[in-house]
C-alpha positions in Angstrom: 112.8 47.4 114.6 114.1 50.7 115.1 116.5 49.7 111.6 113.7 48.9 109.6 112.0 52.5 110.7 115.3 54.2 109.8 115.5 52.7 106.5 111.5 53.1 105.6 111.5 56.5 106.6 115.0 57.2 104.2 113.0 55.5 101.4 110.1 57.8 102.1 112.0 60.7 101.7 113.6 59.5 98.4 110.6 58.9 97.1 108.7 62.4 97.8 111.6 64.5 96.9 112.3 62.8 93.3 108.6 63.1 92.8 109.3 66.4 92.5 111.8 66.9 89.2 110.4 69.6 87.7 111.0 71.9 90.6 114.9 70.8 90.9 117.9 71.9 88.6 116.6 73.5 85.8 118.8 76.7 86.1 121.4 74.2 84.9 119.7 72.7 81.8 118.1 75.8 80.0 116.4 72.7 77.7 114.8 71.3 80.7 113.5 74.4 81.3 112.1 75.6 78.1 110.1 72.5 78.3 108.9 73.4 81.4 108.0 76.8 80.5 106.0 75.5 77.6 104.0 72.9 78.8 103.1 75.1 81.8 102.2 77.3 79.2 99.9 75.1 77.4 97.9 74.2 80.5 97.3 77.7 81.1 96.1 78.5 77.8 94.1 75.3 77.8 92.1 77.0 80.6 91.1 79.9 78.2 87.7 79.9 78.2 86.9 79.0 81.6 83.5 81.1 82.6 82.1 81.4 86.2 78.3 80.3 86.0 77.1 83.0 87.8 79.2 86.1 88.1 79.7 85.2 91.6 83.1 83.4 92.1 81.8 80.2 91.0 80.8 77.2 88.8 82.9 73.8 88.3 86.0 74.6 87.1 86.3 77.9 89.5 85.7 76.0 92.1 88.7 73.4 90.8 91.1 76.2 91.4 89.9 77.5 94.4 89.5 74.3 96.2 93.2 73.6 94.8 94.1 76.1 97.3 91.4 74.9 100.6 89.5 77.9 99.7 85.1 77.4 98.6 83.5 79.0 95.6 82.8 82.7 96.0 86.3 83.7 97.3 88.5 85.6 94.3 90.5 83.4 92.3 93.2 84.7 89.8 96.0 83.4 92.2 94.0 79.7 92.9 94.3 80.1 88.9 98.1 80.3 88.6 98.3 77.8 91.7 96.4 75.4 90.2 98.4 75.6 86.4 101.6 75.3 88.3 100.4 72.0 90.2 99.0 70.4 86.9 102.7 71.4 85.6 104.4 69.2 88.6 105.1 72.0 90.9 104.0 72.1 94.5 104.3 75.8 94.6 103.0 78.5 94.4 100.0 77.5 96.2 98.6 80.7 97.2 94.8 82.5 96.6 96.9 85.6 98.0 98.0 87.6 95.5 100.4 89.5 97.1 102.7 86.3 98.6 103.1 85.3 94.5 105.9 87.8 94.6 108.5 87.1 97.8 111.7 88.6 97.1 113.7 85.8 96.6 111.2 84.8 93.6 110.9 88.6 92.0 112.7 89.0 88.7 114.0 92.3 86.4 113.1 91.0 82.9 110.0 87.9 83.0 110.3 84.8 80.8 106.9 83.1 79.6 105.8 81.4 82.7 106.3 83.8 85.2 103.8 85.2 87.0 103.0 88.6 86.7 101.2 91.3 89.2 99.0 93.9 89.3 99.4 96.7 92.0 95.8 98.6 93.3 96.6 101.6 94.8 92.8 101.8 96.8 94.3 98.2 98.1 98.0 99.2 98.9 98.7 95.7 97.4 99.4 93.6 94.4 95.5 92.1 93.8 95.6 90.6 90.5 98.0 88.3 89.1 98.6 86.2 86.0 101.0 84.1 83.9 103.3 86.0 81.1 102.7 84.4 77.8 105.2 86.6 75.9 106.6 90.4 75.4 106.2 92.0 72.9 107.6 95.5 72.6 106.3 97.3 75.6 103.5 94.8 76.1 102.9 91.5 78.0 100.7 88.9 76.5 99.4 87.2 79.3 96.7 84.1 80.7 94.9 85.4 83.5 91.9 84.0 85.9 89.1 86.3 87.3 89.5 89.1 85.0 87.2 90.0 81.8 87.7 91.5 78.6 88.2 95.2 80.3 91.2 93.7 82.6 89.6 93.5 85.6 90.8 91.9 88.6 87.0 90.5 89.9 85.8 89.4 86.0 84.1 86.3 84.7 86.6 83.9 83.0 90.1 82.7 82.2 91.1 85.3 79.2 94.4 86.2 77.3 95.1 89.6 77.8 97.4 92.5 76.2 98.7 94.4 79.3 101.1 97.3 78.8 103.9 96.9 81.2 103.9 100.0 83.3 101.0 98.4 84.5 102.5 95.2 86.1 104.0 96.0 89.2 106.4 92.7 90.0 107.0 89.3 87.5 108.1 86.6 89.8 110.0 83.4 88.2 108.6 80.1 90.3 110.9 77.6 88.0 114.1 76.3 88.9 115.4 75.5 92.0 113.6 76.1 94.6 115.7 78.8 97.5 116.8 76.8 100.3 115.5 78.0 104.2 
């Protein structure tokens, strides 16, 4: 009995961590990755459009992304947002509605790649409190894909929008593909 545990709990494992590809190895296979990248990329963008119905936090596909993350309609969303386009992508993280926890230390990169996540730091908050996904650079500018924002930048808009933010503005880009760090 206690064999037949062993080997159904070994099986179990196996199967949950190769349901997991996209988040293993791809530092090694920069194809791989560039896939990723893009068809993270197109989900995001796919999003554009997205409008709350009210103004208040809500409406079906707001509520999508913030139930992604165990949180109901009302509560701010950019980071449910970027959760939920990086679960549709394969990945089981980030899944965060706290901005700030996008950006641990050991995720934090110099110089962003399309895909990474990008954040917004509000002095009156003493926090990062907006985040998105990097579409491109361009110059001294990030094209970005961002949830909860509007066509002035904000961080508590209406709708999924592409944005052109300058980047002395962005305060961390954090890289969530590849291999995940270990404990």
């Amino acid at each position: 009995m206690e064999t037949i545990r062993l080997l159904l709990g070994i099986i179990c494992i196996t199967i949950v961590c190769s349901s997991r590809v996209p988040d293993r190895n791809l530092l090694n296979d920069p194809a791989a990755e560039g896939k990723i990248r893009t068809h993270i990329l197109s989900i995001a963008l796919a999003e554009n459009g997205v409008r709350e119905q009210h103004g208040k936090n809500d409406g079906e596909r707001v509520e999508q992304y913030l139930k992604h993350i165990g949180l109901p309609k009302g509560h701010a969303w950019c980071g449910a947002y970027v959760s939920w386009v990086y679960s549709k992508a394969g990945f089981s993280k980030p899944r965060t509605g706290w901005t700030p926890a996008l950006f641990p230390l050991n995720r934090v990169v110099k110089k962003p790649m399309p895909a990474d996540l990008f954040g917004i730091y509000f002095p009156s908050l003493k926090r990062i409190a907006h985040a998105g996904i990097v579409v491109q650079l361009k110059s001294d500018w990030a094209l970005t894909v961002e949830g909860n924002t509007n066509v002035d930048g904000s961080r508590e808009g209406d709708g999924v929008y592409r944005k052109r933010r300058h980047l002395r503005s962005i305060a961390k880009f954090a890289n969530w593909i590849g291999k995940e760090p270990g404990p």
